[in-house]
C-alpha positions in Angstrom: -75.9 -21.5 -9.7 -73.7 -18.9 -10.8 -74.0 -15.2 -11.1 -73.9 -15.5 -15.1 -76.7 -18.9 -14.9 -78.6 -16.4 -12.3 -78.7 -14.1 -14.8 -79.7 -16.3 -18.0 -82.0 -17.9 -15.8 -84.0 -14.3 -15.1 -83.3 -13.1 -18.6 -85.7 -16.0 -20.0 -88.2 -14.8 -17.3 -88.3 -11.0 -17.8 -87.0 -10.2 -21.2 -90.5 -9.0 -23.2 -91.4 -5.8 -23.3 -94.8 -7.4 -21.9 -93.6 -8.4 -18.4 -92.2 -4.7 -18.1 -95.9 -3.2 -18.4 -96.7 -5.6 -16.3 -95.3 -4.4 -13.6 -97.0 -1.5 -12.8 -98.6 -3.2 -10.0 -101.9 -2.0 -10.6 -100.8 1.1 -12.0 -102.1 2.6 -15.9 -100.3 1.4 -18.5 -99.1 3.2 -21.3 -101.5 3.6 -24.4 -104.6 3.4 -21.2 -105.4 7.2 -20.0 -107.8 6.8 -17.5 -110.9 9.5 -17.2 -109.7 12.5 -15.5 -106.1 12.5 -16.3 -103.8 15.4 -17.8 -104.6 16.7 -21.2 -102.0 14.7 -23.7 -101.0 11.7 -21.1 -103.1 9.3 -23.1 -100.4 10.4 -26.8 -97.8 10.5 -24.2 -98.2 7.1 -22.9 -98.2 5.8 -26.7 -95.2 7.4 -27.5 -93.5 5.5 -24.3 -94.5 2.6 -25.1 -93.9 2.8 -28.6 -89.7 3.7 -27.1 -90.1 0.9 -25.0 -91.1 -1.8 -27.6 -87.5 -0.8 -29.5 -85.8 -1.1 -26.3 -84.9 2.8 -26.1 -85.2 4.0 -22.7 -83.7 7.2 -23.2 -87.0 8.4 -26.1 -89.3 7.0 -23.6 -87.6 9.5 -21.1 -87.9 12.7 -23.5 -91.2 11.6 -24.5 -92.3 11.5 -20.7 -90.1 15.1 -20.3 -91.6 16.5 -23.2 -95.4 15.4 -21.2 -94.7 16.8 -18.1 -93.3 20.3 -19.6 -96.7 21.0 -20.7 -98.6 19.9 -17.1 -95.4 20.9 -14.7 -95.9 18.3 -12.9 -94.1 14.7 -13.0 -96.3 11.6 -13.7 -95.1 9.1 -11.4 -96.9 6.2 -12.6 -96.0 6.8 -16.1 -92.5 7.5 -15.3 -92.3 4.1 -12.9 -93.1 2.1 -16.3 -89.7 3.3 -18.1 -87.9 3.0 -14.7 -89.0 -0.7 -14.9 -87.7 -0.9 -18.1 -84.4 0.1 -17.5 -84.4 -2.1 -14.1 -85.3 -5.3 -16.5 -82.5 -3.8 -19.1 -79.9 -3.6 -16.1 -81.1 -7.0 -14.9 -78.8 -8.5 -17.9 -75.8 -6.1 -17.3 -72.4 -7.7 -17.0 -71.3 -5.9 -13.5 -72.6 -8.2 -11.0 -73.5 -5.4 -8.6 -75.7 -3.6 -11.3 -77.2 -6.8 -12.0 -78.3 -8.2 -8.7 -79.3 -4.7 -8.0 -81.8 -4.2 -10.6 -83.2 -8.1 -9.7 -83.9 -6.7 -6.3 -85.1 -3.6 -6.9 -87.6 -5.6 -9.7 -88.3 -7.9 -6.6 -89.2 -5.0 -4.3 -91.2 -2.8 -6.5 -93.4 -6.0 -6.2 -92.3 -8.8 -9.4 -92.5 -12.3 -7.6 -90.5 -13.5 -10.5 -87.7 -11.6 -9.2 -88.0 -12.4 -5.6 -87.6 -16.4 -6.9 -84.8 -15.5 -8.7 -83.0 -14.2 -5.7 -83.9 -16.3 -3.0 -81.9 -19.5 -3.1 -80.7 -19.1 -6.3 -78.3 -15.7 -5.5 -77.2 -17.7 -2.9 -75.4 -20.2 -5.0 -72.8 -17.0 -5.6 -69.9 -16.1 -3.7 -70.3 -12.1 -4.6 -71.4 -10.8 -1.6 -73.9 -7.8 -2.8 -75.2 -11.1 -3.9 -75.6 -12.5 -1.0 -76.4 -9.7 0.4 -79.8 -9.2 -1.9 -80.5 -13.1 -1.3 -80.5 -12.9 2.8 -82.9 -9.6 2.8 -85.2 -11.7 0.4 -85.1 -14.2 3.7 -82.7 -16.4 2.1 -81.4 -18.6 5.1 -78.9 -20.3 2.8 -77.4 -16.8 2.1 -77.3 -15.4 5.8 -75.3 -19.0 6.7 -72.5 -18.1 3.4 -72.6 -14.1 4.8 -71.1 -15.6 8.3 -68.9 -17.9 6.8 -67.4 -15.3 4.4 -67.1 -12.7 7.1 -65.2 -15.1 9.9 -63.0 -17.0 6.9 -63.2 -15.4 3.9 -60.7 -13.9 1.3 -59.1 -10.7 3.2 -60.7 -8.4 0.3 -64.0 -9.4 1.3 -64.2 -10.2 4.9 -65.2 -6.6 5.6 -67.4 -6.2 2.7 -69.1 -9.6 4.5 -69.4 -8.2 7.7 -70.7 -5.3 6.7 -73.9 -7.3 4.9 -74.2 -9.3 8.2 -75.2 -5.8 10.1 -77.0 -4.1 7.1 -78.8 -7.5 7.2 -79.9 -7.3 10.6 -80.4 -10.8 11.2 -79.5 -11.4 14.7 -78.3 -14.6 14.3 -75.4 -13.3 13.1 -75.0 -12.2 16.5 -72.6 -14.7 17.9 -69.9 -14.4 14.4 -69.8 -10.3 15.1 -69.2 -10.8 18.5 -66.2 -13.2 17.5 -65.0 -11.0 15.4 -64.2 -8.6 18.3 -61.3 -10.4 18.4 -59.9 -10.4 15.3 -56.4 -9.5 14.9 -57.2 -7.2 11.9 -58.0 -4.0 12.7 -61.0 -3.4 10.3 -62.6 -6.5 10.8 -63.1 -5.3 14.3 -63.9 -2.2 13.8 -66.9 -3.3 11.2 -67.9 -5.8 13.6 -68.6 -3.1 16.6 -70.3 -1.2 14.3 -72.7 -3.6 12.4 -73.6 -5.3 16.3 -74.7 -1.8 16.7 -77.2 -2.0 13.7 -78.6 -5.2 14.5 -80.2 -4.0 17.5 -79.9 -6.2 19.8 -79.1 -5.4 23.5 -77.7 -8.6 24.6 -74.6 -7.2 22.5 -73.8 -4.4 24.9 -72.0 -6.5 27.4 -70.1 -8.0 24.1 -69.3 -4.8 23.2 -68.4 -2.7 26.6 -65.0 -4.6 26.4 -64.0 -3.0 22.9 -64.0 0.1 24.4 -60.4 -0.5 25.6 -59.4 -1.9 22.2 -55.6 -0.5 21.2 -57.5 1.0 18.0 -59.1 4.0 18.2 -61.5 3.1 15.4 -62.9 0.2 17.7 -63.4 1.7 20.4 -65.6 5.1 18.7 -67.4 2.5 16.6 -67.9 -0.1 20.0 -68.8 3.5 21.3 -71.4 4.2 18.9 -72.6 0.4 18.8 -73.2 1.0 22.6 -75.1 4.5 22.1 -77.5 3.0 19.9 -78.4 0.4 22.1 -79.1 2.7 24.3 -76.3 2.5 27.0 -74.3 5.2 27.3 -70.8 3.7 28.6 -69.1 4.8 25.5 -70.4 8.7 26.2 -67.1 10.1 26.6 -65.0 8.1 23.9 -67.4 9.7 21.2 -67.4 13.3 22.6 -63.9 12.9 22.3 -64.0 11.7 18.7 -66.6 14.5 17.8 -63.4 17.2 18.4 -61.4 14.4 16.4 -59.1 16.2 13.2 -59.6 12.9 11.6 -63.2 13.2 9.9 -63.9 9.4 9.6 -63.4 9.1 13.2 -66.5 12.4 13.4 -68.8 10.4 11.2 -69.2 7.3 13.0 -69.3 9.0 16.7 -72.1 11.1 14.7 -73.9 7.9 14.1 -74.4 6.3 16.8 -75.3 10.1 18.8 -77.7 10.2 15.8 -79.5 6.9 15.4 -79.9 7.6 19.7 -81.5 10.9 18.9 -78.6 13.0 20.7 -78.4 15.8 18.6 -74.8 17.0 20.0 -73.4 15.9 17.1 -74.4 18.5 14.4 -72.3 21.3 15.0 -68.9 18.7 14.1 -70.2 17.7 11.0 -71.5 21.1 9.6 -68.0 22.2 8.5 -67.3 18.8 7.0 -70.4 19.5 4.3 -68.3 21.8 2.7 -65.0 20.0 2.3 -64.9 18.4 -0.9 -61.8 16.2 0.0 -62.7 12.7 -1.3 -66.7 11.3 -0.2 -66.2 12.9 3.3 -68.6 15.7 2.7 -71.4 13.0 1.3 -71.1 11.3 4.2 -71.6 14.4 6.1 -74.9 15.2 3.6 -76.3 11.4 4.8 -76.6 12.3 8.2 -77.5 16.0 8.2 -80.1 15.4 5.8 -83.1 15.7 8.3 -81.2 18.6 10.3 -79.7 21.3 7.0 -81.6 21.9 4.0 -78.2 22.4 2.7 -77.7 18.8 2.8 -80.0 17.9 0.3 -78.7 20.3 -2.8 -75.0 18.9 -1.6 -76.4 15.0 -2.9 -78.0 16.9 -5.7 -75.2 18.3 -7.3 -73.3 15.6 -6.6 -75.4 13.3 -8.9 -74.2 15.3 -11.4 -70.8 15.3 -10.5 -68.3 14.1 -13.2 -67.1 11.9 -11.2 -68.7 8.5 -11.2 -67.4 7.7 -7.9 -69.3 10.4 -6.7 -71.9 10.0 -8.7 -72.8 6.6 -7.5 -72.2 7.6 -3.4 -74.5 10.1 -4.0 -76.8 8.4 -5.3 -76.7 5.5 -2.9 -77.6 8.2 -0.4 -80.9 9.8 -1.8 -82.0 6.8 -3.0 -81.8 4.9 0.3 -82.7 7.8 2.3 -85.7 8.4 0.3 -85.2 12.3 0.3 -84.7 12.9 -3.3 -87.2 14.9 -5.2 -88.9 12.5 -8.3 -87.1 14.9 -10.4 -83.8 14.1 -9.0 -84.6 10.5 -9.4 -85.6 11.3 -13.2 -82.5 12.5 -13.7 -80.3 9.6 -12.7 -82.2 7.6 -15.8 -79.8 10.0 -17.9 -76.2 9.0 -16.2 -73.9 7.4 -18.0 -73.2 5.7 -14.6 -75.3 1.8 -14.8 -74.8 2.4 -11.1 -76.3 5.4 -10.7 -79.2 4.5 -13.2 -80.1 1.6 -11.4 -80.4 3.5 -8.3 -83.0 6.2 -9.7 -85.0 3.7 -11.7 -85.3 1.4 -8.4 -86.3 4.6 -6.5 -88.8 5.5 -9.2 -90.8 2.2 -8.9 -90.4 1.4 -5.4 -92.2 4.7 -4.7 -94.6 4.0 -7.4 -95.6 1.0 -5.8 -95.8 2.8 -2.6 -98.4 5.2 -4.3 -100.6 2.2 -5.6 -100.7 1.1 -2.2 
């Protein structure tokens, strides 16, 4: 099936207003305040749902804004149900990205409807954030096309491919990274050390210890960092080197691999990058100092309101997969222009809601 019959398919499914309610998960629906809740949630909630029924996400919004100004506090299970609305919205978008986002997020926050529409059916696609969203829903059939696409796929993709494969973390996707070692392309490589790093998987660190004397440089910090993460530390001195590096890029992946081992060397190399604003260098800096500088956090904050839509959707990307964003961040990214960065803050918004009904 193709992305556009995946997405008929799921618009039959979802599209009343009914099956976005529905989704609460166990949480109150609008027009039902339950005893002991704030003073005006029960008008609120009508209001909502009254936005909702015309398909206007943005009155819901104000009329949840306009609630929560009066109590100071957000509503999180009130605010999930518009987040769900916009997911189901997105669900029909014509980006494919947006689209199989929002199906997964729907899928996650707990709608088995969803979950059926990815697995097996995403698969059919050749887009690999397709793919991608199929295999974590334990789609075997989309894990196989990842491996493929990644060893002998179009060169635009290949890297995008392997990149699923370790985000995956399905290690039997093992033995196609470790092939990939050798591939004459350097970013191939590269990709490959790193995502054989993110699978966890020790048997890899013999695959790995001989991309340490790869010609690139890239390979052999990211083979470095693979290694470091797996807990051996024969690749110690390539990343101390890269950690005094004047190329940034070459800073950020040594710092992951010292960070995901706990080794908190790393830090002081990346604190000056947080204030460069020289392309998505200083988000990437933001990701990984996030536990370690406060600072961090407003950085990703402001930059969800950055004109930039390219920025915009990094940063969001970021606090929404970190889970570090304040609710009212989150809120906020309901308001972008950005489909990207919308369907990041509403699939935030419900997957913590359904953690709360939990």
């Amino acid at each position: 099936m193709t992305m556009r019959g995946l997405n008929q398919s799921f618009t039959v499914i979802v599209s009343p207003l009914v099956c976005a309610l529905a989704f609460t998960a166990g949480l109150p629906a609008p027009g039902i305040a339950a005893e002991g809740q704030a003073p005006g949630r029960r008008a609120a909630a009508q209001r909502i749902e009254s936005a909702l029924a015309g398909k206007n996400t943005r009155q819901a919004l104000s009329a949840y804004e306009q609630f929560i100004a009066q109590t100071g506090n957000e509503d999180l299970p009130l605010l999930a149900t518009i987040a769900r609305a916009e997911l189901l919205e997105l669900s029909r978008s014509d980006a494919p990205d947006v689209r199989v986002e929002a199906i997964e997020s729907l899928a996650r926050a707990g709608d088995r409807q969803a979950r059926q529409s990815l697995t097996g059916q995403t698969a059919a696609s050749g887009d690999v954030p397709a793919l991608q969203a199929a295999a974590r829903s334990g789609d075997r059939t989309a894990v196989s096309r990842l491996n493929g696409l990644a060893e002998a796929g179009p060169p635009n993709i290949r890297v995008a491919a392997i990149q699923a494969l370790g985000e995956v973390g399905d290690g039997g996707s093992l033995p196609t990274l470790a092939r990939l070692l050798a591939d004459p392309e350097i970013l191939p490589r590269a990709t490959a050390a790193a995502a054989l790093g993110t699978l966890g998987d020790a048997t890899a660190v013999d695959t790995l210890r001989p991309a340490l004397d790869d010609p690139s440089v890239l390979v052999r910090v990211s083979a470095a960092a693979s290694l470091k993460r797996l807990g051996d530390a024969g690749g110690d001195a390539v990343l101390s080197e890269a950690l005094q590096s004047e190329a940034p890029d070459l800073r950020l992946v040594a710092a992951k691999g010292l960070a995901a081992a706990a080794d908190p060397s790393w830090v002081p190399a990346l604190l000056p990058l947080l204030h460069d604003r020289d392309g998505l260098t200083y988000l990437y800096a933001a990701e990984l100092l996030l536990p370690e500088d406060p600072d961090a956090l407003a950085v990703l904050g402001e930059a969800v309101q950055d004109p930039n839509p390219v920025v915009q959707k990094e940063a969001a990307r970021i606090l929404t997969t970190a889970a570090r964003g304040p609710v009212s961040t989150l809120r906020q990214m309901l308001r972008a222009d950005s489909p990207a960065v919308r369907v990041r803050g509403a699939g935030a918004i419900a997957l913590r809601a359904r953690a709360v009904a939990r």
